[in-house]
BATI-621709 format. One record per residue: residue number from 1; y, x, z of N, C-alpha, C in turn; residue in three letters. Coordinates in Angstrom, 1 decimal. Layout:
N
<n=NUM, n_Y=Y, n_X=X, n_Z=Z, ca_Y=Y, ca_X=X, ca_Z=Z, c_Y=Y, c_X=X, c_Z=Z, res=ALA> $
...
This chain:
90
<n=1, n_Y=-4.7, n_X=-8.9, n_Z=21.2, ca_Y=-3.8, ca_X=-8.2, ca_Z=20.4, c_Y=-2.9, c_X=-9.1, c_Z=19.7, res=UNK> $
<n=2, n_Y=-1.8, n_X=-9.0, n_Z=19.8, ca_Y=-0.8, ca_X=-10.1, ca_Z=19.0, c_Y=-0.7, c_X=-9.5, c_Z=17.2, res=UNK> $
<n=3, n_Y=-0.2, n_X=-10.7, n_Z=16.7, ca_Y=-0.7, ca_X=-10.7, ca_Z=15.1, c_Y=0.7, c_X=-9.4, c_Z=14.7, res=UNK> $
<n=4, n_Y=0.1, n_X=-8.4, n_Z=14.0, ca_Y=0.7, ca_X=-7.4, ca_Z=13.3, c_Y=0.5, c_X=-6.5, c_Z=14.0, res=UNK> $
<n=5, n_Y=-0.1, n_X=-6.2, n_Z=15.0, ca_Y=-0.5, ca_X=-4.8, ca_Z=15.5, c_Y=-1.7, c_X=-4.2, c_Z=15.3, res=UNK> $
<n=6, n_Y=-2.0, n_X=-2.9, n_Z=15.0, ca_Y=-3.4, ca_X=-2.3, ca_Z=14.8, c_Y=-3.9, c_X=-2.1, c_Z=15.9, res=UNK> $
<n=7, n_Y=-4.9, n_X=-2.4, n_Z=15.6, ca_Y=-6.4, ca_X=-2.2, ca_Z=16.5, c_Y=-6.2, c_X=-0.3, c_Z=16.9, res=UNK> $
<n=8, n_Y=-6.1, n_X=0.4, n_Z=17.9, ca_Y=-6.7, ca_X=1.7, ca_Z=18.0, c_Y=-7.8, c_X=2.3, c_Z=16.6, res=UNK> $
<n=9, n_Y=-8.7, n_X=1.6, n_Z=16.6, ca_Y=-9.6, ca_X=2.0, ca_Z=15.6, c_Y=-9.3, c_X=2.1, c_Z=14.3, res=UNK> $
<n=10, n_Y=-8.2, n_X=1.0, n_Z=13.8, ca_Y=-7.8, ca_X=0.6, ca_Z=12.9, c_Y=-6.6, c_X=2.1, c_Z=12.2, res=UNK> $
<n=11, n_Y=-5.8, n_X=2.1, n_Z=12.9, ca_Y=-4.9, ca_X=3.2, ca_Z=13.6, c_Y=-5.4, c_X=4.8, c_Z=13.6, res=UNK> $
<n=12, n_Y=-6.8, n_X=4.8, n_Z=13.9, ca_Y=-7.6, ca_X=5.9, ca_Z=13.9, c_Y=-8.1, c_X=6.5, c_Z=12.8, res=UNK> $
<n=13, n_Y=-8.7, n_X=5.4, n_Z=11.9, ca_Y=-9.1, ca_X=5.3, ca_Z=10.3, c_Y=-8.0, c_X=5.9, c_Z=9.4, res=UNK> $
<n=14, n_Y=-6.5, n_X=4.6, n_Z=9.7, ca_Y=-5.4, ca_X=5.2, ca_Z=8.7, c_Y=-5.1, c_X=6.7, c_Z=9.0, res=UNK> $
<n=15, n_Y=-4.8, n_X=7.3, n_Z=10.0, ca_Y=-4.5, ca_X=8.1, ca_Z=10.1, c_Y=-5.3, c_X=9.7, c_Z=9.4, res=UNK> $
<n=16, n_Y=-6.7, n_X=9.3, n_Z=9.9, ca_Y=-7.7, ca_X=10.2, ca_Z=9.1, c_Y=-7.6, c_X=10.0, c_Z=7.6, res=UNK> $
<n=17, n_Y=-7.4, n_X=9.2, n_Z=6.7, ca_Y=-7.4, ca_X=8.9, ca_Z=6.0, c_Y=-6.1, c_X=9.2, c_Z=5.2, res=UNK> $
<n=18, n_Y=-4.9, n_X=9.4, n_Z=5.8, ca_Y=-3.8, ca_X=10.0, ca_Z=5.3, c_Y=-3.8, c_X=11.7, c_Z=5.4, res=UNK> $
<n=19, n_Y=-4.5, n_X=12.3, n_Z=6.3, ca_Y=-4.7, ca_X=13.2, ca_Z=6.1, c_Y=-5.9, c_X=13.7, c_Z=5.0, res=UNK> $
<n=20, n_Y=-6.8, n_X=13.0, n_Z=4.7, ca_Y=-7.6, ca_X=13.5, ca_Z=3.9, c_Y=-6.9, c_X=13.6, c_Z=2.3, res=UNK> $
<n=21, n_Y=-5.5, n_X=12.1, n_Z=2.6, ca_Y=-5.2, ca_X=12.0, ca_Z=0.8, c_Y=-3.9, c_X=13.1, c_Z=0.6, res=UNK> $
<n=22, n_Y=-3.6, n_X=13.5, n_Z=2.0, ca_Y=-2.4, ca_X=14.6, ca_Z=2.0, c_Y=-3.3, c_X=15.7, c_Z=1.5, res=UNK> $
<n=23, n_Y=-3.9, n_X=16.2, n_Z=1.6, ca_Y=-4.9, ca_X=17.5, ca_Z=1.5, c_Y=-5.1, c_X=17.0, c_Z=-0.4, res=UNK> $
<n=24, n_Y=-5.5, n_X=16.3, n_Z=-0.9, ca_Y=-6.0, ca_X=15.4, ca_Z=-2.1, c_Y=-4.9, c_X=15.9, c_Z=-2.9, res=UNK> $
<n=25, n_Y=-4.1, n_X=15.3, n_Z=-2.4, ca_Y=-2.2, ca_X=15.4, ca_Z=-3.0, c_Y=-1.3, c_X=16.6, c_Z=-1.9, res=UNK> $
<n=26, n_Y=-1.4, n_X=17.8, n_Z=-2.7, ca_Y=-0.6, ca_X=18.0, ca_Z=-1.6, c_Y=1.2, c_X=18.5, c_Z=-1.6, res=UNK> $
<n=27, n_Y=1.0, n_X=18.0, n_Z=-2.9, ca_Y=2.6, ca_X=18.0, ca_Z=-3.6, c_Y=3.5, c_X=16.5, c_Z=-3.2, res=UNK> $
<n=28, n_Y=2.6, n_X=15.8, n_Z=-2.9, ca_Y=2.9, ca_X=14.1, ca_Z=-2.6, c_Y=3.6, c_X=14.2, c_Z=-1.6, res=UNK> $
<n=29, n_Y=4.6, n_X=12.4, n_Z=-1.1, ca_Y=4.7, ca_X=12.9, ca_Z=0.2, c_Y=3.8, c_X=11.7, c_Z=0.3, res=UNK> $
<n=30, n_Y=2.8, n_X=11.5, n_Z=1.4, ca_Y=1.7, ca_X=10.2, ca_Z=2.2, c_Y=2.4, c_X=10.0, c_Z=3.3, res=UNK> $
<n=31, n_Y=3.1, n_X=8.6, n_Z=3.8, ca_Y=3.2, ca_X=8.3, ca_Z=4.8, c_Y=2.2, c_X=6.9, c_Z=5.4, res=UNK> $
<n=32, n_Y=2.3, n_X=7.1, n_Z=6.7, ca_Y=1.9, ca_X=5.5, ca_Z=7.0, c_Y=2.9, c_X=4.3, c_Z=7.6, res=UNK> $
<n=33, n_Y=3.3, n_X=3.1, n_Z=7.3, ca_Y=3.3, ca_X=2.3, ca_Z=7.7, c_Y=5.3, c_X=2.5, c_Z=6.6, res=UNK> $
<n=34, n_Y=5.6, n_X=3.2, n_Z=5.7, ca_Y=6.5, ca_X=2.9, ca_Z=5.2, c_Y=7.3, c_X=1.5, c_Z=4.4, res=UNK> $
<n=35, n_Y=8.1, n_X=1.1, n_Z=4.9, ca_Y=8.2, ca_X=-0.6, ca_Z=4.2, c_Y=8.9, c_X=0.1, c_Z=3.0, res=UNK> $
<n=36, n_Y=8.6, n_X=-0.8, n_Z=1.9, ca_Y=9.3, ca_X=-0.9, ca_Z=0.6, c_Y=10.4, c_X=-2.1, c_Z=0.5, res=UNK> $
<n=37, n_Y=11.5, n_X=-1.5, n_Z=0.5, ca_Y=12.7, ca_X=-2.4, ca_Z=1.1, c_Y=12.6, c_X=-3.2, c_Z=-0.2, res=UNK> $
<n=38, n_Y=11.9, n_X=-3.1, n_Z=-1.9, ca_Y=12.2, ca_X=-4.2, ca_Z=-2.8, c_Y=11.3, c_X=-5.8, c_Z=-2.6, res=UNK> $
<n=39, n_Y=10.1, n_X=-5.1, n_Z=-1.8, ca_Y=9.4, ca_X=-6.1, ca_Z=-1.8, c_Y=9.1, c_X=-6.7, c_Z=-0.7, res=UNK> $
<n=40, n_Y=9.7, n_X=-5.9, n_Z=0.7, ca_Y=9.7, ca_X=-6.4, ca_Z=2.2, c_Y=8.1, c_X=-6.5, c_Z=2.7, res=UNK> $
<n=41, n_Y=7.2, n_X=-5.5, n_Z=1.5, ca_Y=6.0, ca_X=-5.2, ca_Z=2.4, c_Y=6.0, c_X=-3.6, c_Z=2.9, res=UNK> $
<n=42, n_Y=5.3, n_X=-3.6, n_Z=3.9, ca_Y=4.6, ca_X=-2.1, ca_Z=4.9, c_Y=3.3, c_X=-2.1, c_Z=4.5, res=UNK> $
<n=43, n_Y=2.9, n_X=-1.4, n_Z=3.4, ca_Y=1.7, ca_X=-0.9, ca_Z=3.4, c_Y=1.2, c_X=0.1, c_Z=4.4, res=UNK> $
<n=44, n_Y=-0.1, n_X=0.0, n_Z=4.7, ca_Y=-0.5, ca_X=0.9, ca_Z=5.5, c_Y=-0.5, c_X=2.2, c_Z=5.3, res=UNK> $
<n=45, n_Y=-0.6, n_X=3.0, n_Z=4.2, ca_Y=0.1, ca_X=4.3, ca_Z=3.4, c_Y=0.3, c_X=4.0, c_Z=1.9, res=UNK> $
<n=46, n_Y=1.3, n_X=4.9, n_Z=2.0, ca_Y=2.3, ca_X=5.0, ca_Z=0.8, c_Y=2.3, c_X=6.2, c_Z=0.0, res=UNK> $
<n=47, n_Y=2.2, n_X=6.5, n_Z=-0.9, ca_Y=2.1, ca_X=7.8, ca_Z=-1.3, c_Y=3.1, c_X=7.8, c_Z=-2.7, res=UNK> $
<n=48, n_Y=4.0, n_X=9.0, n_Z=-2.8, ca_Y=5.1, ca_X=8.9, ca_Z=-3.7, c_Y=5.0, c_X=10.3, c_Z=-4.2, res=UNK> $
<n=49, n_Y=4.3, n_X=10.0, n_Z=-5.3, ca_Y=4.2, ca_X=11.9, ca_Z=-6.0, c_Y=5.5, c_X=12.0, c_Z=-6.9, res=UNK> $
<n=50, n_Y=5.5, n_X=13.3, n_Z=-7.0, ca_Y=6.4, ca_X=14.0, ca_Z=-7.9, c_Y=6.7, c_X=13.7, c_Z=-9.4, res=UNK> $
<n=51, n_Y=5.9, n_X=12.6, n_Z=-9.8, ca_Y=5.9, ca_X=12.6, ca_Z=-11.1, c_Y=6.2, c_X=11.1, c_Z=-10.7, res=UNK> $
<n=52, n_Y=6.4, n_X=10.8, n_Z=-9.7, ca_Y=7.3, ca_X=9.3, ca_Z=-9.7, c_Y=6.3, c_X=8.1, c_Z=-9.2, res=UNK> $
<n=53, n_Y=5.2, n_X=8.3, n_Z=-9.6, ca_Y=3.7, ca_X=7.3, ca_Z=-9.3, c_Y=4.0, c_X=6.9, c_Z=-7.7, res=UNK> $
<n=54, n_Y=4.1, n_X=5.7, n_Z=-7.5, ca_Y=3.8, ca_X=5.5, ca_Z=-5.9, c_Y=2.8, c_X=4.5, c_Z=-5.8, res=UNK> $
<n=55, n_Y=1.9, n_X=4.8, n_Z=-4.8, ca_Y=0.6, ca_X=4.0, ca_Z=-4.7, c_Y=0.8, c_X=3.5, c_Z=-3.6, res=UNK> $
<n=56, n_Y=0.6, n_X=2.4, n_Z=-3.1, ca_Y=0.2, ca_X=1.7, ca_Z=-2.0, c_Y=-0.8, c_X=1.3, c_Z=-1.5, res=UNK> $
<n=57, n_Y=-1.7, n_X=1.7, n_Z=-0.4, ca_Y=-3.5, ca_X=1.2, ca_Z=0.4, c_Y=-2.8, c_X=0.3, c_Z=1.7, res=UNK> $
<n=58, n_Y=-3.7, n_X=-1.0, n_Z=1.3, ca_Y=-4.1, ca_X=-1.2, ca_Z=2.8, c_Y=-5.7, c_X=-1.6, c_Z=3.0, res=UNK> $
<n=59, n_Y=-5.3, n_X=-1.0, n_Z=4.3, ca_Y=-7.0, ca_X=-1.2, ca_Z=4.7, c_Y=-6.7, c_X=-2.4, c_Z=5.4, res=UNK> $
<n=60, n_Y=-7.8, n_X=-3.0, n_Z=5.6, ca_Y=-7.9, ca_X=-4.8, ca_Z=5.8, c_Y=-9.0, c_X=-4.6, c_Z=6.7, res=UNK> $
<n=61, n_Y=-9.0, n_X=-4.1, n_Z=7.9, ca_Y=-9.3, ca_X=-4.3, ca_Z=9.7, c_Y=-9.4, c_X=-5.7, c_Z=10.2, res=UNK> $
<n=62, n_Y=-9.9, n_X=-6.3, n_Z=10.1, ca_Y=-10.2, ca_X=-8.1, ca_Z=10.9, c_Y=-10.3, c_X=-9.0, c_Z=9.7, res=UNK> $
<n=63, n_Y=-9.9, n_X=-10.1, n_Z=10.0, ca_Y=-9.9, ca_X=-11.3, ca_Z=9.4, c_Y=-9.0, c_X=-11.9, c_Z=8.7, res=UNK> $
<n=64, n_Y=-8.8, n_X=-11.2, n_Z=7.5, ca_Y=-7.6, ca_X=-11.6, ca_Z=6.5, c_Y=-7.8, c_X=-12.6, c_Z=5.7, res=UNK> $
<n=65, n_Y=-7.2, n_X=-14.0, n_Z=5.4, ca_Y=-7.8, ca_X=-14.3, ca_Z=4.4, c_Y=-7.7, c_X=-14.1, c_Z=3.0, res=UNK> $
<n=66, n_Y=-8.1, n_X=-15.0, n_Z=1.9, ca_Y=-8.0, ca_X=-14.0, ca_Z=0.4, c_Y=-6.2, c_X=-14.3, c_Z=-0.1, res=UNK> $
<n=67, n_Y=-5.9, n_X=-15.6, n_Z=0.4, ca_Y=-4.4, ca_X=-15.8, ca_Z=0.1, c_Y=-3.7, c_X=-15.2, c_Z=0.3, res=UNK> $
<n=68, n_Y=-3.8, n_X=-14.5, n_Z=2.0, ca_Y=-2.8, ca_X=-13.4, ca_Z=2.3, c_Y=-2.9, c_X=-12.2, c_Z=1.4, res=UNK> $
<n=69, n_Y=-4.0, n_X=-11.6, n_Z=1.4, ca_Y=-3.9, ca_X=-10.3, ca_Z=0.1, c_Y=-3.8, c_X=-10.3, c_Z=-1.0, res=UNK> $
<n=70, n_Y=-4.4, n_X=-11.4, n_Z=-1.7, ca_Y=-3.7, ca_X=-12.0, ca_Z=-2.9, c_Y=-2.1, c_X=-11.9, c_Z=-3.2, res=UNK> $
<n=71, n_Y=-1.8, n_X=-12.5, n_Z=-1.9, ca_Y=0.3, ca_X=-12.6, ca_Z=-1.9, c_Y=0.9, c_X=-11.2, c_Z=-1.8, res=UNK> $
<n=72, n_Y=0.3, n_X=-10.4, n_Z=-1.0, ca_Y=0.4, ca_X=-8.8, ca_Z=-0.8, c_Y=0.5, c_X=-8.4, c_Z=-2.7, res=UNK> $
<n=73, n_Y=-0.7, n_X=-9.0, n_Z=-2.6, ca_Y=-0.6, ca_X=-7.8, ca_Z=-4.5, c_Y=0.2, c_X=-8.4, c_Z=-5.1, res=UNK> $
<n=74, n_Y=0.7, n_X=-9.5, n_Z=-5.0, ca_Y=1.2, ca_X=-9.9, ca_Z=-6.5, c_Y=2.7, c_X=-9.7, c_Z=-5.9, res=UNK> $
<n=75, n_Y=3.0, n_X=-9.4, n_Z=-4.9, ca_Y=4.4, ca_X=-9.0, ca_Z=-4.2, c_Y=4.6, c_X=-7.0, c_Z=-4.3, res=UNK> $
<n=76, n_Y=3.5, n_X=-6.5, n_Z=-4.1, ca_Y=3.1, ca_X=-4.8, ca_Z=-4.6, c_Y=3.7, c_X=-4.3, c_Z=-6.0, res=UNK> $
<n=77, n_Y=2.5, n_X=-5.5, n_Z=-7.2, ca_Y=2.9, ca_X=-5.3, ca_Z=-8.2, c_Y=4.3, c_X=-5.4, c_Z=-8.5, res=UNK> $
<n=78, n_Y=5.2, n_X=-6.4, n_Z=-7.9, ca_Y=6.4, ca_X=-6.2, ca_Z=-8.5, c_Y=7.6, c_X=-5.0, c_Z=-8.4, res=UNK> $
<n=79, n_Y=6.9, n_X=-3.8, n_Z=-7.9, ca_Y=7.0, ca_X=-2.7, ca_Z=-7.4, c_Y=7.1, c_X=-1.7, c_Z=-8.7, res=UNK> $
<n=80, n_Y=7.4, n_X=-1.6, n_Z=-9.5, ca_Y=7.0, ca_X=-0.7, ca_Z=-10.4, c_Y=6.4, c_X=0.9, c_Z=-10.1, res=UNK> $
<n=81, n_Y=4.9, n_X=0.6, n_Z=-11.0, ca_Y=4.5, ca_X=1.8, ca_Z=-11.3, c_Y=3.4, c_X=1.8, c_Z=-9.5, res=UNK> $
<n=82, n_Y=3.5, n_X=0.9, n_Z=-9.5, ca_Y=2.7, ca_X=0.9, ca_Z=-7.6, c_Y=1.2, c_X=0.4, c_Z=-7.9, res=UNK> $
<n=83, n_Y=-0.1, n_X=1.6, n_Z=-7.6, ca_Y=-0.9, ca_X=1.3, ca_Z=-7.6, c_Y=-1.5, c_X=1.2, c_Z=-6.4, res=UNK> $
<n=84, n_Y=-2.0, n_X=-0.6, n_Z=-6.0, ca_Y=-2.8, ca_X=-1.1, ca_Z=-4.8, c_Y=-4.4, c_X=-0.9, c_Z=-4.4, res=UNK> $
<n=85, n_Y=-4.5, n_X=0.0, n_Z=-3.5, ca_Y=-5.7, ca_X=0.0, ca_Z=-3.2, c_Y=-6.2, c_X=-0.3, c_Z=-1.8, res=UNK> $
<n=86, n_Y=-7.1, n_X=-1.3, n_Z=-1.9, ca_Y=-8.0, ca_X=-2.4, ca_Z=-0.9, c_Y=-8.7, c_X=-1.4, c_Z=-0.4, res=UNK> $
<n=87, n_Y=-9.1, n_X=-1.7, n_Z=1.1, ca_Y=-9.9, ca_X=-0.9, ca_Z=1.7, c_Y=-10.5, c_X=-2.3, c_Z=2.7, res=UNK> $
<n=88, n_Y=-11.6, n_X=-2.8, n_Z=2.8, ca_Y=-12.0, ca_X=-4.4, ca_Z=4.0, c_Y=-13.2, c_X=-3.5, c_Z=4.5, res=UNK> $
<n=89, n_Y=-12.5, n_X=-3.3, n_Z=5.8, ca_Y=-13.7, ca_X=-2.6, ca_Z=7.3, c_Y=-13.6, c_X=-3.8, c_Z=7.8, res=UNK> $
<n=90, n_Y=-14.9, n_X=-4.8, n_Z=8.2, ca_Y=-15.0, ca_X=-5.5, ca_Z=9.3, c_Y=-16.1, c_X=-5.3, c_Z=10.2, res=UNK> $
């Protein structure tokens, strides 16, 4: 699998998982794979409620090291009001 593509499984999870937080939030809008054009990252879902709050999850499927997600959050946070949530399936 070349670097930046999801695994089927991986792909299988987000998906289930955007549906569970759509159901959770259902005034929200939850997408997957939306880029945030301030910060030039694609979280693996995005969630942008009505009251302005936008959260960003990625789930961390393989072998990430701690630098790269390190660089993810401190590039997230500059996002205002964007709450990061880690998910590591290995």
């Amino acid at each position: 699998m070349a670097r930046g593509q999801e695994s089927d499984a991986h792909r299988v999870m987000l998906e289930a998982f955007q549906i569970r937080l759509s159901k959770f939030f259902p005034e929200s809008r939850v997408t997957l794979g939306k880029r945030i054009q301030s910060v030039g990252l694609k979280p693996d879902i995005f969630i942008e409620h009505p009251d302005r709050r936008k959260w960003a999850y990625e789930m961390i499927y393989g072998n990430k090291s701690a630098k790269h997600t390190l660089d993810n959050h401190r590039l997230y946070k500059m996002q205002e009001s964007t709450i990061i949530g880690y998910f590591g399936i290995h």
